[in-house]
C-alpha positions as CSV (number, residue, x, y, z in Angstrom):
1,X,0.0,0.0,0.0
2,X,1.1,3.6,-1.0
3,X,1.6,6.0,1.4
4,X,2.9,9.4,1.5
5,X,3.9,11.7,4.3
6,X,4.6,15.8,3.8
7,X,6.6,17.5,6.4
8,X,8.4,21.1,6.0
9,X,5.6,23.5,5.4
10,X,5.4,26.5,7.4
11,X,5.4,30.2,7.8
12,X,8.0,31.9,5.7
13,X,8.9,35.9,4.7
14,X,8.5,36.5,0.7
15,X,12.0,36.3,-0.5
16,X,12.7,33.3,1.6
17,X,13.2,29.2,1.7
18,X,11.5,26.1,2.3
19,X,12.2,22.4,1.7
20,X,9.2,20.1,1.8
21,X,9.9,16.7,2.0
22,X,7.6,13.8,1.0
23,X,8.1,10.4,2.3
24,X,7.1,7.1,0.9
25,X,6.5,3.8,1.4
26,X,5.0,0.8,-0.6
27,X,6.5,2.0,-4.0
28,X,9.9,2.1,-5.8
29,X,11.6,5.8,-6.0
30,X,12.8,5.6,-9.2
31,X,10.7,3.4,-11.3
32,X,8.0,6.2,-10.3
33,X,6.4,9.5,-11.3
34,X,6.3,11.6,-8.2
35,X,5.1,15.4,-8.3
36,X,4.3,18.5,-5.9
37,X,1.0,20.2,-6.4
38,X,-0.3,23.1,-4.6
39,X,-4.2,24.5,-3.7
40,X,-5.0,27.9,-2.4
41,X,-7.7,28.6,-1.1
42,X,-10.9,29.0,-3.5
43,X,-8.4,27.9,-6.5
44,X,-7.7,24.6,-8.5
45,X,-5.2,22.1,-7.1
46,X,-2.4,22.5,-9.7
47,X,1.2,21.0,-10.8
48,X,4.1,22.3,-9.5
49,X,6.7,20.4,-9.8
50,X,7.1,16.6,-11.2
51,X,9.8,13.8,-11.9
52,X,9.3,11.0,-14.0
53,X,11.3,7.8,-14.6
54,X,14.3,8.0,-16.8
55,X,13.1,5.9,-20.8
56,X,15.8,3.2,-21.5
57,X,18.1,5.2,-19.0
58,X,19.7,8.4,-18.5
59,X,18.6,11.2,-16.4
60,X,15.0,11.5,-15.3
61,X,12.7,14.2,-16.9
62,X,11.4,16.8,-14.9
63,X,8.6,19.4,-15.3
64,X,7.8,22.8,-13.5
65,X,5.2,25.4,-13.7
66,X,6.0,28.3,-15.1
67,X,5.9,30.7,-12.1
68,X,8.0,28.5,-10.2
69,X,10.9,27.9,-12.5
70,X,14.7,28.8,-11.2
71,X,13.0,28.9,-7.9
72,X,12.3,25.3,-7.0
73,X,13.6,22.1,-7.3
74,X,12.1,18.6,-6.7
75,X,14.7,15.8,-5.9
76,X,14.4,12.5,-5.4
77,X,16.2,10.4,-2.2
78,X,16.1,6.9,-3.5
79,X,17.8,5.2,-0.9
80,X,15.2,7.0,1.7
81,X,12.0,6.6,-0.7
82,X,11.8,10.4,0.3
83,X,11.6,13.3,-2.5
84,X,11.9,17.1,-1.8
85,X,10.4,20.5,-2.9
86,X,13.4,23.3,-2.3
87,X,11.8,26.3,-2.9
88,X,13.5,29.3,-2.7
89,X,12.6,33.3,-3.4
90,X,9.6,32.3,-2.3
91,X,6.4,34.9,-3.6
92,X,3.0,35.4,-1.5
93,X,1.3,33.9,-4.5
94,X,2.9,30.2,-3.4
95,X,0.8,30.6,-0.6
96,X,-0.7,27.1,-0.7
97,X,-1.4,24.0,0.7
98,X,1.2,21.3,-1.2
99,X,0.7,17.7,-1.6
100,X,2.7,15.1,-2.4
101,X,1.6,12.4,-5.5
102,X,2.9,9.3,-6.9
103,X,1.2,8.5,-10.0
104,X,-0.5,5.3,-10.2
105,X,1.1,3.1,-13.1
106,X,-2.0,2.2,-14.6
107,X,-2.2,6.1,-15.9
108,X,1.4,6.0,-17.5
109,X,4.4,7.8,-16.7
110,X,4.0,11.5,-18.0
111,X,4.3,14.5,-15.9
112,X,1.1,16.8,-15.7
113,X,1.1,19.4,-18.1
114,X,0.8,23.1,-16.5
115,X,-2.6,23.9,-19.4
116,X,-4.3,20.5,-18.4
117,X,-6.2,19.9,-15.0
118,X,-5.3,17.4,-12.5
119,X,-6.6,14.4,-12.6
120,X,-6.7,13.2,-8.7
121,X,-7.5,10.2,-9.4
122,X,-4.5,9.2,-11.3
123,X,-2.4,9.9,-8.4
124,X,-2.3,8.3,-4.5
125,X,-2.0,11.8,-2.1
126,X,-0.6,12.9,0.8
127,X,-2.2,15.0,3.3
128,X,-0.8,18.0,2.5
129,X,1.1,20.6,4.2
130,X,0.5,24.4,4.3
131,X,3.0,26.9,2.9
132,X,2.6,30.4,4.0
133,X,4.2,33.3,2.6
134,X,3.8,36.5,4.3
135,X,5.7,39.5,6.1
């Protein structure tokens, strides 16, 4: 059984860092797609960030929102079954509750695209953890 376990959210000034961390059990790290997503309040949950396994090896793929770009970086712990959100210059607009996802293999492999919504049921969740930015 997949489950998935946030930690790091918080209370942060705009301009500043967090690292969310996600950590799993029941699934194999590397052989899965994992993504952030994020939900404010009265908004659509939405991609973030994402990682997907590598095809017929090589590096992994990633994929990032726009607005989040050269600001945050997902990473994978294998050995831990743990991935990461480090997000940094962080902007009041992140304000959000963000969730953990593996994608369930049955939907294939791709990333979420940042123009398509999110399919919830493609993915198994974590609770969430809430990400404040605000002086």
């Amino acid at each position: 059984q997949v489950q998935l376990v946030e930690s790091g959210g918080g209370l942060v000034q705009p301009g500043g860092s967090l690292r969310l961390s996600c950590e799993g059990s029941g699934f194999t790290l590397d052989l899965s797609t994992i993504a952030w997503f994020r939900q404010a309040p009265d908004n659509q949950r939405e991609a973030v960030a994402c990682i997907k396994p590598a095809d017929g090896g090589g590096e992994r793929a990633t994929f990032y929102r726009e607005s989040v770009q050269g600001r945050f970086t997902i990473s994978t712990d294998n050995a831990k079954t743990t991935f990461y959100l480090q997000m940094n210059n962080l902007k009041p607009e992140d304000s959000a509750v963000y969730f953990c996802a593996r994608k369930n293999k049955r939907f294939g492999s791709a990333c979420p695209t940042e123009s398509s919504a999110v399919r919830e049921k493609f993915y198994q969740w974590g609770r969430g953890t809430q990400v404040t930015v605000s002086s």
